[in-house]
C-alpha positions, 0 to 999 in steps of 0.5 A: 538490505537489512531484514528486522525480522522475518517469519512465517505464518500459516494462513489456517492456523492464524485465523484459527488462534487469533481471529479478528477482533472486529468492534464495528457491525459493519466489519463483522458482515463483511468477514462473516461473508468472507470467512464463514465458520468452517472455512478454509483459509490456505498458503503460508504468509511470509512476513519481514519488516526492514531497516531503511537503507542507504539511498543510492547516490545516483538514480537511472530511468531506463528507457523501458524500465522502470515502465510507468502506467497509469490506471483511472481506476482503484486497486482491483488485486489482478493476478501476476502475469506468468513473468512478473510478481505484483505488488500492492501497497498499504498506506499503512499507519506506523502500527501496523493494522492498528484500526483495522477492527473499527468504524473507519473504511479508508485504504488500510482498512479496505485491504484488511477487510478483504484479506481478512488474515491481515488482522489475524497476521497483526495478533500472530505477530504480538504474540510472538513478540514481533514489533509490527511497526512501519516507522520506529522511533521516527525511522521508516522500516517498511512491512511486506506481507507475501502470499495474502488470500484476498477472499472478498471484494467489498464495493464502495463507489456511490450507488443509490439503488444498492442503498450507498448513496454517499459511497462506503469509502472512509466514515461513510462505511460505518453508517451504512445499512447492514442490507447496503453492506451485503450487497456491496460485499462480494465472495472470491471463490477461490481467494485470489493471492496478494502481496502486500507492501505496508508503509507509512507516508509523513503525516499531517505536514504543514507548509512547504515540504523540506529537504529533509521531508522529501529525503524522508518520502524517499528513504521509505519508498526505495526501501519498501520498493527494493525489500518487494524486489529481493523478496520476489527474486528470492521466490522466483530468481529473474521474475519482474516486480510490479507495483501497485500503488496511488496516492499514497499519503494525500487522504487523511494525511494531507499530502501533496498530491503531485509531490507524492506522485512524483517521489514515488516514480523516482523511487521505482527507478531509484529501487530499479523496480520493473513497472510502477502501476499508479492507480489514479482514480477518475481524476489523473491530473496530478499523476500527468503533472508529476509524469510531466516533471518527471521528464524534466528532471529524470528523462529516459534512459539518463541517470542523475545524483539523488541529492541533486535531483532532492534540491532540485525538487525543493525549489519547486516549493511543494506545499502540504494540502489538507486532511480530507478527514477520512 
């Protein structure tokens, strides 16, 4: 694997040069609550941005690794277990944290907003002639930022009685009270420490999925999932790397759901990954499907050709779905 760029950045002298520059009311609250002036913000991030690499010709799935598990919920940042380093995924647009400081409120955003050094990190980046790019010229190069203070949480389920009655996830957000967003905001004191894997799913596809598509979804997932691999050996030498990921992809982009589901577990096995967490929501339908397919074509403790497994795939005849607008 191929690193782009690397380089480190001190989260206090970031912040302090490069504040974020939030043209949404709403955003403002929420890094005021976070980050009030005189707060101190700790650690180093480590950044790097990838070349995609070459996809291994056969995949395994191990009979206990990658282990798969699925949560009904979303992204909760829980601490890594003494053993393991977690990752989490940012469905990222291919400029990086380009929207962070507008109306919008989607995954993306969410993440900044409660890390809020991410839109800092963009600025430090420019500045320093650092492309923050996730795909270039139509070829994915997978963003990991290591080391990432997550200083609030920021509440987005509907809740008539805390003034969200339609939710704070997508546009819903920026037409909020500024009273439902200061209920809704809750300090980390201290900051609990994220990684941070950014990378962009295809977008606004139509039709049935091509070859070339799903080799494109997997080229960008076994890079991103194997850079998160190597940076975490780097840091502890034997630690286990977990991933956190969902639907990535299937909101505003319009992607298939299973499909979406189903390459990314290929990936986990493909970037020999120790466990990918799927963060589902209410409704796991589509994660059992794509489980389902799964064993059908990548059962335990088997390995199987790629590029097999990508034709094999094609004519399950995949269509894309529809924006949901967010």
């Amino acid at each position: 694997m191929e690193r782009i760029s690397h380089q480190q950045f001190d989260a206090q002298d970031v912040i302090t040069k490069y504040p974020p520059q939030l043209s949404d009311r709403n955003k403002q609250i929420v890094f005021d609550i976070s980050s009030p002036p005189g707060a101190g913000h700790s650690g180093t991030i480590s950044f790097s941005r990838w070349n995609p690499m070459a996809l291994p010709e056969t995949v395994r799935r191990g009979a206990a690794r990658p282990d798969f598990q699925l949560r009904t919920d979303f992204f909760d940042y829980g601490p890594s277990p003494q053993d393991s380093l977690i990752w989490h995924l940012n469905f990222a647009h291919n400029d990086l944290f380009r929207f962070y400081g507008g109306s919008l409120f989607a995954q993306d955003e969410i993440q900044v907003a409660e890390h809020p050094v991410l839109a800092s990190l963009r600025h430090g980046l420019l500045d320093v002639g650092i492309n923050p790019l996730t795909v270039e010229n139509g070829v994915p190069t997978p963003v990991l930022a290591m080391g990432v203070e997550r200083r609030c949480r920021v509440s987005t389920d509907m809740n008539p009685d805390e003034g969200r009655p339609s939710g704070l996830y997508g546009n819903m957000f920026a037409r909020a009270s500024a009273d439902a967003i200061h209920r809704a905001t809750e300090v980390i004191d201290p900051p609990t420490i994220s990684n941070i894997i950014a990378m962009e799913a295809p977008p606004y596809g139509t039709g049935r999925y091509t070859h070339e598509q799903l080799t494109y979804v997997l080229t960008t997932a076994i890079t991103g999932f194997s850079a998160a691999r190597l940076e975490s050996l780097e840091k502890i030498p034997d630690v286990q790397t977990s991933i956190h990921t969902g639907f990535w992809g299937c909101g505003a982009y319009g992607g298939n759901r299973i499909l979406m589901a189903l390459l990314q577990m290929i990936a986990a096995c493909g970037a020999e990954i120790d466990s990918l967490v799927f963060h589902s929501g209410p409704d796991s339908t589509e994660y059992h499907e794509a489980s389902r397919l799964l064993d059908g074509l990548l059962p335990q403790d088997q390995e199987s050709n790629l590029e097999r497994l990508v034709s094999q795939i094609e004519t399950f005849g995949f269509h894309w779905g529809t924006s949901d607008g967010t």
